[in-house]
Structure formats: structure tokens, C-alpha cells
N, C-alpha and C positions, 0 to 999 in steps of 0.2 A: 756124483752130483745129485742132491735133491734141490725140487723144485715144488713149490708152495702154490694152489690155484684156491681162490677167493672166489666163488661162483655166488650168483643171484640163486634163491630158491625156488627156478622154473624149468618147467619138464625140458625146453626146446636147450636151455641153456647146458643144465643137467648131462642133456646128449651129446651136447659139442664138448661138454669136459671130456665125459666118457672117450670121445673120439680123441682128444688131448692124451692123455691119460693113457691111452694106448699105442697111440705114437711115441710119446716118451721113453716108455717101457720099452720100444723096439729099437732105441737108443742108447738105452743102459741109463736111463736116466731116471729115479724116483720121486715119486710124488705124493703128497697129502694134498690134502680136500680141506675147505673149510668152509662152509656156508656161511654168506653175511649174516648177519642180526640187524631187524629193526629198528627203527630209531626209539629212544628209549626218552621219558620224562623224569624227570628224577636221579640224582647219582649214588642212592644206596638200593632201589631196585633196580638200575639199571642192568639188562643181559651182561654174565660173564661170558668172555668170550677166550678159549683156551691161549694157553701163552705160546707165545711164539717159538718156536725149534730155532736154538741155535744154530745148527747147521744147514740152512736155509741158504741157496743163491740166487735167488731172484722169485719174484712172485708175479702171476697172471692174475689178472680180473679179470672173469669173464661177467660185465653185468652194463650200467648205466653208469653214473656218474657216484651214485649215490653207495654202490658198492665199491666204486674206485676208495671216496672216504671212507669207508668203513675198512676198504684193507689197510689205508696210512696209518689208523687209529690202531689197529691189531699189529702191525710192526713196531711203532713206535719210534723212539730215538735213534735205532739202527740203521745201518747205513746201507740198505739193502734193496738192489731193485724192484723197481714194480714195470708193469704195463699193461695198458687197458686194451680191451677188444670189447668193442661197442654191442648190445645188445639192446641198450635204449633206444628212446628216440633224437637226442642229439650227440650225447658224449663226448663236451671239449676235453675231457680227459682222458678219453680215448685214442688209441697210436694205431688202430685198424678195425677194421669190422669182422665178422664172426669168420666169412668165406677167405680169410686171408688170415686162421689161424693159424695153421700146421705150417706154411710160409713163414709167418712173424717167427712163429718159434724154432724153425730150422735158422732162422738167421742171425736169431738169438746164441744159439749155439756155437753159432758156427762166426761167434762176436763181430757180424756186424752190424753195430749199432752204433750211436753215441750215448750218453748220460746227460739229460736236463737235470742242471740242479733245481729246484725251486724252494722258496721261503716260504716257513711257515710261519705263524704267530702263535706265542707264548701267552696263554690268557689267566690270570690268577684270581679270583675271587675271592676277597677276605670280606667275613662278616662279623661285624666288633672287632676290629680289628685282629681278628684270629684268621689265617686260612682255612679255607670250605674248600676249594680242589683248585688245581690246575691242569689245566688243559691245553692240548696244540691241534691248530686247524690248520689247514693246508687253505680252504677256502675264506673262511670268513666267521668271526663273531657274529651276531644278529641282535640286539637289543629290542623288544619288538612288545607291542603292549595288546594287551589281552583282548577277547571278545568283546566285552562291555565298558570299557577302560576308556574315560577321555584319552587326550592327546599326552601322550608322554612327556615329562621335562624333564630331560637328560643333560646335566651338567658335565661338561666336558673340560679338560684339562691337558694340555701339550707341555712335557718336561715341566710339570708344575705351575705352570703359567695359564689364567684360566683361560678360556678360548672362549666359549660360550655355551647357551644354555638351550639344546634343539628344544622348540617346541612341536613334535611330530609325532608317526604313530608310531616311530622306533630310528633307529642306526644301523648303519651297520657297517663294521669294520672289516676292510678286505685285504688281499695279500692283491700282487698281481696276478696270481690265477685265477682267484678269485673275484676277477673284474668281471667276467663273463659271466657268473652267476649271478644269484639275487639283486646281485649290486646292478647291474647294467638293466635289469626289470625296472630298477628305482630309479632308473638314469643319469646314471656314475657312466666315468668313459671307460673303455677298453685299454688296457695296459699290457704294452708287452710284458712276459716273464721273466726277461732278463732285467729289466729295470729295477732298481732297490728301494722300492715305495711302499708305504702303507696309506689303504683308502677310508676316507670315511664319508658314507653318503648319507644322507637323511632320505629318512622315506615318511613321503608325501609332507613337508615342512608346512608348518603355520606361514610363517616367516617366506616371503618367497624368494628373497637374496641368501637363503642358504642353501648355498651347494654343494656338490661335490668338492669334497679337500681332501689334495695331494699330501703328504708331508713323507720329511727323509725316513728309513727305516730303521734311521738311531733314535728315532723319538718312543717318547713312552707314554702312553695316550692311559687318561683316569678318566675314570665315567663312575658317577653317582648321582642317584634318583633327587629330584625332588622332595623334601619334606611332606610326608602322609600320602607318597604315589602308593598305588595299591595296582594289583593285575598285570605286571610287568613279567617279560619271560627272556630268557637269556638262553641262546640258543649256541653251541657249536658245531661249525660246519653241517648244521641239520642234521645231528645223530644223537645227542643228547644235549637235555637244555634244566632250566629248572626258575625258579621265581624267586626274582630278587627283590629288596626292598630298597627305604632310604637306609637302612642300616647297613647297607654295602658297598662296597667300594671293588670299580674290577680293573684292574689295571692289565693292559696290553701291549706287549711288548715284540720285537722279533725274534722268531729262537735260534738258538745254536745249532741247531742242528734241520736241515736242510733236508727235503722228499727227492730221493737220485730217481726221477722219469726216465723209462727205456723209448728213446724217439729213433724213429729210421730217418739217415740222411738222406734219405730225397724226400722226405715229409716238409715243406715249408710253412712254415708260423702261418703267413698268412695268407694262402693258401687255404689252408686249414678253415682259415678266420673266417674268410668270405663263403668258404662254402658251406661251413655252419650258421652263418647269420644270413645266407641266401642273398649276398651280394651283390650286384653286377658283376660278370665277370667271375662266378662261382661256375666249379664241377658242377 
């Protein structure tokens, strides 16, 4: 068996691989390393980051939230486990903290766990009607307008039917994982994982009856600028982003292919929820 570890680029974290990494080995089990990469601007300077080993059975993070997305992006459309060990400071993506490493992972081994499937979004960027890239977040699209940038007008369309036109300082399109990040700052609501919805929230709207909208996860949501918008940034999952105009059209959709999460059965959703949002009633 090899096993695949995504670590953050820090000494404390660094060590806990090490101690991974040697536990492993005393199992007959192999491992490569892979350090995250920074979020990157741009999609032809963005960091290359090596291709993934096919023979691969599951992958650890050990980081924040922010290396959890950077390992989905380094796996890609493969159907291959992941799980996170928390070294941030909240880590909804996270299935345990650093001191319940070598635990997670003897139980890992020793299969038992379950498999979260979660959805991601398919997000496509044609500009003049040519494709510029696609991409898949696990989190969330960001639409979002630059430093000096009046308010964004972001024309919106559901299965071709216009919807309307935010006037705000951006969008942002979520999965249900992704409710818990950026989205819930802009105050979008919490969605469980198992539900098949995509979100789209405005942040900080002119308009103040626009809210958070729910819609099914067979829709196909368009989004294009305003005529002569300038300073707009499109972001994914916050790992790469780049500047779009009116001359682009980004169409988002659900993908086919699904992020398999390593959860332990006695981890409950919410649980989880509250003890990360510091609930009543939280650990």
C-alpha cells in the first residue's frame, strides 16, 4: 500500500509528518510527501504541482483548511480518499486534530471508517466565447471586485432564465461544504453535506432583499459582468483566481465526480458544527 501526505510548509507540522511517515513504514506501508503550494494569481504562472501517483490509496492532510483544498486540486477527478488532521485554527474539513494522528490512521488501516461523498462544482470560463480553463472547487466560486472597484454588477442567469443583476461587492457560489466558509461570513446559511444544492450568496448587496438563494444542483448558474466593469476577480476555492471582464461568460455547474471524505463513525455532523461555530452546547 502507498499512502500520499499533503502537509503545510511548517516546522511543527513537518514533525508530525515525520512521526506519520515512520509509523507507516513500521507497517509495511509507503509514503510520499508533498508540500502544498500557495495560492497562486493567474492560470499560466500558476505553481506546477507534480502529478499525482497512480497507485495512490488514500491521502492525509496534514494542514488547515486551506491545504485540505489544495490536496482535492492535486488529486483531481479521481476517486481517491482524503482526510484532514486539523493544524489550523478551525478546520471544518478536518476529521481530527494533530494528537489523534497515528489513532486516525491505525483505523484507517485497519478500515474503520466510512466514506463522505461530497459535491463539487464544475466552473468553466469562456472568454469570446472560446474556453480560458476549467475548474473544480470543492468550496466555492468567489466573484469578488477589486480594491478600488465600485460595486460589482454581476448579471446572473439560472438554466437560461435571467434571474438578476447583484448590485454588490461580489458572489459567491457554494457547494454544501462550502457553506461554512466565505459564504457563511457574507451570511448565507449552513447546509448540511448531504443535501444536493448549490448556494449563491451576495456579499454586502446594494439591494437589501437580495439574499441568500438556494437552487437544485441540476441548475446551471451564468454569470456575466456588466458592460465596462473593470477590477473584478474570480477566484477558486481560494487557490487560484484571475480577472475577468464583460467579455466573459462563467458558467457553473455540478461535477461528476464527487470528493470521497475519510469521516469516523462516532464523528457527528453536528457535533462537529457546533463545536466549531462555538455553539451552545459545543465540546
Amino acid at each position: 500500500m502507498k499512502i500520499a501526505i499533503m502537509l503545510k510548509p511548517h516546522a511543527r507540522v513537518q514533525k508530525k509528518a515525520h512521526e506519520l511517515v515512520e509509523w507507516l513504514s513500521s507497517q509495511n506501508v509507503e509514503t510520499i510527501i508533498q508540500t502544498s503550494s500557495p495560492p497562486s494569481f493567474g492560470l499560466i504562472d500558476a505553481p506546477q504541482t507534480p502529478g499525482f501517483p497512480d497507485d495512490i490509496k488514500f491521502v492525509f492532510v496534514l494542514g488547515g483548511d486551506g491545504t485540505f483544498l489544495n490536496a482535492v486540486r492535486w488529486i483531481g477527478q479521481r476517486n481517491i480518499p482524503v482526510v484532514g488532521i486539523k493544524f489550523g485554527r478551525i478546520g471544518f474539513l478536518a476529521e481530527t486534530t494533530e494528537e489523534n494522528l497515528i489513532p486516525m490512521a491505525k483505523a484507517i488501516l485497519d478500515k474503520k471508517y466510512i466514506i463522505e461523498k461530497r459535491m463539487r462544482l464544475k466552473a468553466t470560463l469562456f472568454s469570446n466565447d472560446q474556453e480560458k480553463t476549467t475548474q473544480y472547487v470543492l468550496n466555492d466560486v468567489v466573484i469578488n471586485k477589486g480594491t478600488l472597484a465600485r460595486l460589482a454588477n454581476i448579471q446572473t442567469f439560472i438554466d437560461g432564465h435571467n434571474l438578476t443583476t447583484y448590485k454588490a461587492d461580489g458572489l459567491i457560489v457554494a457547494t454544501p461544504t462550502g457553506s461554512t466558509a466565505y459564504s457563511l461570513a457574507a451570511g448565507g446559511p449552513v447546509i448540511h453535506p448531504a443535501i444536493s444544492a448549490i448556494m449563491m450568496t451576495p456579499i454586502c448587496p446594494f439591494t437589501l432583499t437580495n439574499r441568500p438563494l438556494i437552487v437544485p444542483d441540476t441548475a446551471t448558474i451564468k454569470i456575466q459582468l456588466a458592460k465596462e466593469s473593470t477590477d473584478i476577480l474570480v477566484t477558486f476555492d481560494g487557490q487560484t483566481g484571475l480577472p475577468i471582464t464583460d467579455q466573459d461568460t462563467l458558467h457553473i455547474e455540478k461535477a461528476n465526480d464527487p470528493v470521497s471524505i475519510i469521516k469516523m463513525p462516532e464523528n457527528n455532523y453536528f457535533d462537529v458544527l457546533k463545536k466549531k461555530l462555538r455553539w451552545s452546547g459545543g465540546r
